[in-house]
VOGU-3710 file (C-alpha; in Angstrom, 3 decimals, decimal comma):
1> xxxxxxxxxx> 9,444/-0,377/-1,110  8,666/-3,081/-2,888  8,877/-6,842/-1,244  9,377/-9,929/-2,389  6,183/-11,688/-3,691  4,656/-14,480/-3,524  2,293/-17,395/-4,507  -0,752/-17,923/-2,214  -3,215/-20,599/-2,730  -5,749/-19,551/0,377
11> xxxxxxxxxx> -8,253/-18,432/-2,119  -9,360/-22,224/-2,498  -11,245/-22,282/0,714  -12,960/-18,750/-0,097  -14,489/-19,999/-3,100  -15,871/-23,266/-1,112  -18,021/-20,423/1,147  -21,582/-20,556/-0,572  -22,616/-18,193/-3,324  -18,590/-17,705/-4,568
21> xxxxxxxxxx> -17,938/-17,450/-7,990  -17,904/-21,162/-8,877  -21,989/-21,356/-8,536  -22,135/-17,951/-10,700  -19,917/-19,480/-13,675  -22,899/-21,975/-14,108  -24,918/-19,231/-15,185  -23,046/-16,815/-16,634  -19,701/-18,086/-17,750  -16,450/-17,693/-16,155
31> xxxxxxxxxx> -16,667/-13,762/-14,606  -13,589/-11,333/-15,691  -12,491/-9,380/-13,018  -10,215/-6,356/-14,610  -7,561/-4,488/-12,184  -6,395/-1,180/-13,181  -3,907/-0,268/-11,284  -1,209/2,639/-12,270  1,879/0,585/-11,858  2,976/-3,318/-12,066
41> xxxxxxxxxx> 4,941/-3,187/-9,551  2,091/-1,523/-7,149  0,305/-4,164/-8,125  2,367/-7,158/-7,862  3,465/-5,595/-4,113  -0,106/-5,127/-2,965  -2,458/-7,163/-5,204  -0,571/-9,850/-6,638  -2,132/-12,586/-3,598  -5,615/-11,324/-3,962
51> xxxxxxxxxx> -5,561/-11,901/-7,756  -4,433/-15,365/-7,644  -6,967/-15,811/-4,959  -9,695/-14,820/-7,377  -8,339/-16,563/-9,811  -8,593/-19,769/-7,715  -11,872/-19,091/-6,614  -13,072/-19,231/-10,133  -12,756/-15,452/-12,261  -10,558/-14,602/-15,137
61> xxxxxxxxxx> -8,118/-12,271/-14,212  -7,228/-8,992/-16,145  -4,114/-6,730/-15,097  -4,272/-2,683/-16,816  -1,143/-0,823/-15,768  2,045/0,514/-16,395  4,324/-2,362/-17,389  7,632/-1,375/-15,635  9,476/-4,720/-14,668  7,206/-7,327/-13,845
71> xxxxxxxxxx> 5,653/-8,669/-16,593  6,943/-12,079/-16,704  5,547/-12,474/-12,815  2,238/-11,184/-13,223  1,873/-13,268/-16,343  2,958/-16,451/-14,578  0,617/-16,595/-12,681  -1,909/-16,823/-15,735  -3,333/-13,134/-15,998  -3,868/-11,176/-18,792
81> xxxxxxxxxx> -1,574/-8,376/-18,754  -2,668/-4,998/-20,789  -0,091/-2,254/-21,023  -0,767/1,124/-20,335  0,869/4,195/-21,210  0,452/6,485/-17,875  2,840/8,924/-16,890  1,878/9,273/-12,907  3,660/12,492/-12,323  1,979/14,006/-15,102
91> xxxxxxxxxx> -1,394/16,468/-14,910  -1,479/17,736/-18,160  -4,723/17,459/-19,458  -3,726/16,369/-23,081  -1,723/13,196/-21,821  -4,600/12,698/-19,503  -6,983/12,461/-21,822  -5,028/10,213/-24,380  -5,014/7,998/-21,252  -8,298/8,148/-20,596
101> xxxxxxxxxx> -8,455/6,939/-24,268  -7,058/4,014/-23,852  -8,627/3,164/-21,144  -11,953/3,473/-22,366  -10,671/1,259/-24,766  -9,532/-1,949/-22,964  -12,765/-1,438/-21,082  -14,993/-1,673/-24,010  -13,021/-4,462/-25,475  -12,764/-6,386/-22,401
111> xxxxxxxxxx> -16,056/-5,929/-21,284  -14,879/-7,163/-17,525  -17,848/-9,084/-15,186  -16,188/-6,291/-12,323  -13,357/-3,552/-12,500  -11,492/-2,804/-9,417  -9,761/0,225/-9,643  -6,353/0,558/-7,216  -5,142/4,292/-6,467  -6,607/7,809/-7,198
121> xxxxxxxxxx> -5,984/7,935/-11,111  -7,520/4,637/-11,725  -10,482/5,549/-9,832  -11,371/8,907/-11,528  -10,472/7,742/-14,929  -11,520/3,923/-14,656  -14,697/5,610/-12,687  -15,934/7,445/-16,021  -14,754/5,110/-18,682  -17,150/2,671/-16,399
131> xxxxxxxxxx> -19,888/4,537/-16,763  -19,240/5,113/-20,318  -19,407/1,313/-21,162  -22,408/0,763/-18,753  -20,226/-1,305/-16,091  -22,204/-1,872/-12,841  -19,860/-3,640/-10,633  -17,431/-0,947/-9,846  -15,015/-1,915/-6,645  -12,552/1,369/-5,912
141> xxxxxxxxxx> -10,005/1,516/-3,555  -8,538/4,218/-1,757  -4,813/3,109/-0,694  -3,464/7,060/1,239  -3,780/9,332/-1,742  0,271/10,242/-1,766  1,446/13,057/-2,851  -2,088/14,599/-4,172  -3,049/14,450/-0,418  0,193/15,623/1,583
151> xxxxxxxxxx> 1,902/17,808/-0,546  1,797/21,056/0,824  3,055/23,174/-2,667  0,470/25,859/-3,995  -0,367/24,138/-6,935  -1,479/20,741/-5,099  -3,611/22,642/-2,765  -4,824/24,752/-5,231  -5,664/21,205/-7,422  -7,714/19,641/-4,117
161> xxxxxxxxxx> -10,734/20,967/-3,873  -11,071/20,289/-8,117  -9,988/16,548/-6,875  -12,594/16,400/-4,392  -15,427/17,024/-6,774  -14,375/14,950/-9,259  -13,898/12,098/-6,754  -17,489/13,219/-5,320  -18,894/12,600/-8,738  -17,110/9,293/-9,551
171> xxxxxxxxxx> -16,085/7,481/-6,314  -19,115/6,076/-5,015  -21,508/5,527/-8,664  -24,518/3,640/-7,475  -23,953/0,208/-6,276  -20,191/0,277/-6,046  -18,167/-0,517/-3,191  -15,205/1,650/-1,960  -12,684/-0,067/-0,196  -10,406/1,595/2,651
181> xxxxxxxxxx> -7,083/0,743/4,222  -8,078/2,610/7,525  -10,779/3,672/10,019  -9,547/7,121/9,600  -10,243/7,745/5,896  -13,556/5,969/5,659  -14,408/8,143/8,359  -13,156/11,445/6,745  -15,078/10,604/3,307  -18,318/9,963/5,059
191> xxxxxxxxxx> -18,336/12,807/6,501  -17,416/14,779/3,597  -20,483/12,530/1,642  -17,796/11,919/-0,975  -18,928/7,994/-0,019  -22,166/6,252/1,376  -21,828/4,315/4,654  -23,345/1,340/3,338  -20,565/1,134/0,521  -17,621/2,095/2,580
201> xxxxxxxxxx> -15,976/-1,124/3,134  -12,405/-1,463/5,775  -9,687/-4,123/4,365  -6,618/-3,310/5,888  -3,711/-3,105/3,772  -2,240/-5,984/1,242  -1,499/-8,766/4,727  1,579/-10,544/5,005  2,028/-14,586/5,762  3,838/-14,447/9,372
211> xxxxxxxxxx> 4,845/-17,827/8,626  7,426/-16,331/6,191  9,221/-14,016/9,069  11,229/-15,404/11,726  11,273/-13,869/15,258  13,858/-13,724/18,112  16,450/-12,042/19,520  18,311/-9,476/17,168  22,650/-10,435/16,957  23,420/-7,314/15,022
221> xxxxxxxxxx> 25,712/-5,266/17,073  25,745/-2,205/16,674  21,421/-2,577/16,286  20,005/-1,271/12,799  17,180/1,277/12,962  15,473/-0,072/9,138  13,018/2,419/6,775  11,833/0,051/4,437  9,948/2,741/1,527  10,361/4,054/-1,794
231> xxxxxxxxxx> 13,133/7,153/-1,194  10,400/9,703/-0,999  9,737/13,226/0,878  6,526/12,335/1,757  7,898/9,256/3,425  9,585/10,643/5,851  13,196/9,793/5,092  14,122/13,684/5,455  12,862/13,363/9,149  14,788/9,899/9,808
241> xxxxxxxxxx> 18,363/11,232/8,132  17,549/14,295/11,134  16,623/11,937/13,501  19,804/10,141/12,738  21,975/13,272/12,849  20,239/14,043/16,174  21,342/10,362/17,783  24,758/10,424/16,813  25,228/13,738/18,204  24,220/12,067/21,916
251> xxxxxxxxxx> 26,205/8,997/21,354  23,960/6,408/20,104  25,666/3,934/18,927  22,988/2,587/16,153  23,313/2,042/12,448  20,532/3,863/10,578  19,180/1,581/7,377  16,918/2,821/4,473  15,852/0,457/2,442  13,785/1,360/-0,785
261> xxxxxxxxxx> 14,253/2,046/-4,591  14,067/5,984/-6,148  10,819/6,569/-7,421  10,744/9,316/-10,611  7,267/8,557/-11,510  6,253/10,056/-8,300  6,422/13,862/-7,761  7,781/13,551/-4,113  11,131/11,517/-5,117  13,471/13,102/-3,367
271> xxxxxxxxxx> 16,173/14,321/-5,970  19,834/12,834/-6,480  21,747/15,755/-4,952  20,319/15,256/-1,909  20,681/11,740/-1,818  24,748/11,790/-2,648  24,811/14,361/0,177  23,585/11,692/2,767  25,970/9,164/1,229  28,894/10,902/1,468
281> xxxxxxxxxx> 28,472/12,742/5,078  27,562/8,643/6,187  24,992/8,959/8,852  22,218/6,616/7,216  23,195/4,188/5,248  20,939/4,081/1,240  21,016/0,376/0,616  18,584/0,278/-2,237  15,806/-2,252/-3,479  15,362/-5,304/-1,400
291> xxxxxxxxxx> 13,922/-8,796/-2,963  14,363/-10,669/0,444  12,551/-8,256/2,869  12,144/-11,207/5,515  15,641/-11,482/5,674  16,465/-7,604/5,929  13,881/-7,631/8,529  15,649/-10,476/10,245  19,076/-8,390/10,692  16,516/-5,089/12,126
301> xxxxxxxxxx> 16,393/-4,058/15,546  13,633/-1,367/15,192  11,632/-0,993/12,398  11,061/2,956/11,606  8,132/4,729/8,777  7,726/8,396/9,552  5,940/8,914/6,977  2,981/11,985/6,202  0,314/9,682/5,418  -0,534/6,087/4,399
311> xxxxxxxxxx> -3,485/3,348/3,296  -1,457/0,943/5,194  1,821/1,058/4,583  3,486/-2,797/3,992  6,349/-2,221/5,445  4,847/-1,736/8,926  2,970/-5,268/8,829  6,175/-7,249/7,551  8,355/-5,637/10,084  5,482/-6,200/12,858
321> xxxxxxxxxx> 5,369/-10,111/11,434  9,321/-10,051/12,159  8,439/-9,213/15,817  10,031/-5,426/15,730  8,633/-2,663/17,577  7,933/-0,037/15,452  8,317/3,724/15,137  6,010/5,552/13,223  3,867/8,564/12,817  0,489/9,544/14,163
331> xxxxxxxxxx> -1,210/10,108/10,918  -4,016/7,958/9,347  -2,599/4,845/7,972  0,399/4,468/10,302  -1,443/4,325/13,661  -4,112/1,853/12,054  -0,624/-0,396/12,072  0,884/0,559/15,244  -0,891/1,315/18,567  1,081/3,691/20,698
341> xxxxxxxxxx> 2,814/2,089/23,626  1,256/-1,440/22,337  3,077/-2,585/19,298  5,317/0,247/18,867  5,254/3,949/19,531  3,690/6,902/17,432  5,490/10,906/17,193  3,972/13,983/15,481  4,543/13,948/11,814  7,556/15,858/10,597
351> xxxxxxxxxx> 9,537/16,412/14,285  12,598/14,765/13,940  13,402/15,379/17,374  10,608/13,543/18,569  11,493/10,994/16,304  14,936/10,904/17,811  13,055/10,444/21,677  11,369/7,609/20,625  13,843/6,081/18,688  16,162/6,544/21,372
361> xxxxxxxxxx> 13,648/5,179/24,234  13,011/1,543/22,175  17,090/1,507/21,666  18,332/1,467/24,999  15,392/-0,716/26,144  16,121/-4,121/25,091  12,783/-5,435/27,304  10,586/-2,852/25,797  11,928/-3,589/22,269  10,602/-7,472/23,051
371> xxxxxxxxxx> 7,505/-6,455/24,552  6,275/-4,470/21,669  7,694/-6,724/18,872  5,957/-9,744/20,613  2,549/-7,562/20,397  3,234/-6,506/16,783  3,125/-10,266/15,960  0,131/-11,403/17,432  -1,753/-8,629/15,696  -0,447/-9,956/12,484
381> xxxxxxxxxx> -2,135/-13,264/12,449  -5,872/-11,663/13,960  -5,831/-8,638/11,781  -3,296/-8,410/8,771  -2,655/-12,040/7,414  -2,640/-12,736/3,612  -5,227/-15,034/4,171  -7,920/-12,361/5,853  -7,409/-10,047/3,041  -7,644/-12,454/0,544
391> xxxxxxxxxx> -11,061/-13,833/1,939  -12,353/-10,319/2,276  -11,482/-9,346/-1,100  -13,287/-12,135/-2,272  -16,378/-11,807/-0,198  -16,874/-7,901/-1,227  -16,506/-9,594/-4,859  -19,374/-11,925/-4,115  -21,608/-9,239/-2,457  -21,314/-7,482/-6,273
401> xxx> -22,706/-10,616/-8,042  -25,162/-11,134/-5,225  -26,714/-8,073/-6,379
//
């Protein structure tokens, strides 16, 4: 889903760290850093406190995407913001080249210091209109894959291996870095040589400031179970409605929240029919988009993402910054978040029933819901804060002008 945003500042130490941008602008003028990214929204979610922090720390800021609702933030916060026509769902090669086109177009006219290229579209077609205009400092991040990765329809896994070589050829171009939400994928595209070791680079997820969530005992009575994502298949949400179907038929008394916008652009939405259904038989409740996710999070007794595979999903970090065990699945992604037994507790991917078990165990345990909520926080503030990413970003930046 996408969460409310916010203005970060953190960036201003970063650039203080020697060799940052501010001794490089002496030289060479104030660097552009261009991020093409499919959606605003995406962007503004995941990427919107990492470009300020650049933008503190000294570079011009560029923003190429798909200009849904969020223009007037983005450009608030002083960025240049070039619309792109990009249909997501599409993979018609016609419409795929006219956006290549453009593209190739901002690029040459923009002539960024560094492009870093958020999601797989942006890196195939960002990665060759790159090398077309002779850019060297090429930063590509891998945040899950979606749909192209977990869909399990003929066509998709007919379309894979033809993604894998075309992410073989422009992934990893010489002296680029390739950024990865999880231990899990960096290790499955080194081994797979679609990426060099020595530009394989771990950042986990967008962070969240903890200092925005409160903690402490949950009043709501009966407790909410909370999915916080975009109303898609490949999130889950079909396992969590069973799941919920499942408790109520033992006599759990529990409300069961999803919390998340539709998502047509992408091809796993999950259609309308199916959504009316749930409304009207009543067993999860479909509250929609949420601006204030630290006060959803504040009503939530157990925060719950069974989802088929992840970078690192958001929604797992705020809700572990609230102090909520979490439920989740054991797929790359989601157990870089949540450490069985630790902070939460991980099931198979697609068994509702086990997703019922473990739902079930962390609601009729109020001391093992406060055990693994307390844990969830203090992982938060040494591995997932705002500030961490931000400085990380940044230093992977510098390593590319270093060069």
């Amino acid at each position: 889903m996408r969460p409310r945003m916010k203005r970060t500042t953190t960036a201003q130490t970063s650039s203080q760290q020697g060799g940052g941008p501010s001794t490089l602008a002496a030289v060479t003028g104030r660097p552009k850093v261009l991020y093409f990214i499919s959606v605003d929204w995406f962007f503004c979610s995941h990427f919107l406190g990492r470009a300020v922090a650049a933008k503190n720390a000294g570079y011009e800021v560029v923003v190429l995407a798909h200009v849904d609702q969020h223009r007037e933030v983005i450009e608030a916060c002083g960025f240049k913001l070039i619309p792109l026509r990009m249909d997501r769902r599409s993979m018609n090669p016609y419409a795929t080249w006219l956006t290549f086109l453009q593209v190739l177009r901002v690029y040459r006219e923009e002539r960024p210091s560094l492009v870093h290229q958020i999601a797989l579209k942006p890196v195939l077609l960002g990665g060759f209109a790159a090398r077309l205009c002779g850019i060297r400092r090429v930063v590509n991040a891998i945040v899950g894959g979606g749909y192209a990765m977990t869909s399990e329809s003929l066509r998709m896994r007919a379309f894979r291996p033809i993604l894998r070589l075309a992410l073989r050829l422009l992934l990893n171009p010489q002296g680029s870095k390739v950024v990865f939400e999880n231990a899990d994928d960096i290790g499955e595209f080194v081994r797979t040589k679609q990426v060099d070791p020595a530009a394989a680079v771990l950042i986990k997820g967008a962070g969240v400031d903890p200092a925005l969530y409160a903690t402490g005992e949950r009043k709501e009575d009966p407790p909410i179970v909370l999915l916080g994502a975009r109303l898609l298949w490949d999130k889950g949400v079909g396992e969590f409605v069973e799941a919920a179907n499942l408790l109520r038929a033992r006599g759990i008394n529990a409300r069961f929240v999803v919390a998340g916008d539709t998502d047509p652009g992408n091809r796993a939405c999950i259609d309308h029919q199916t959504l009316e259904r749930w409304r009207k038989a009543g067993v999860v409740e479909l509250w929609g988009f949420c601006k204030d996710m630290p006060d959803l999070l504040s009503r939530a007794t157990v925060a719950c993402l069974p989802s088929y595979r992840e970078g690192l999903p958001r929604f797992l970090l705020e809700a572990m910054a609230a102090g909520l065990p979490c439920v989740t699945t054991d797929v790359p992604g989601c157990r870089e978040a949540v450490r069985d037994g630790d902070n939460g507790l991980l099931v198979p991917v697609r068994d509702a029933a086990s997703l019922a078990d473990a739902l079930e165990k962390l609601l009729i345990d109020p001391s093992l819901r406060a055990r693994l909520g307390g844990r969830g926080r203090d992982r938060i503030a040494n591995e997932f804060s705002s500030e961490l990413i931000e400085t990380q970003t940044l230093s992977v930046y510098r390593q590319m002008f270093a060069r």
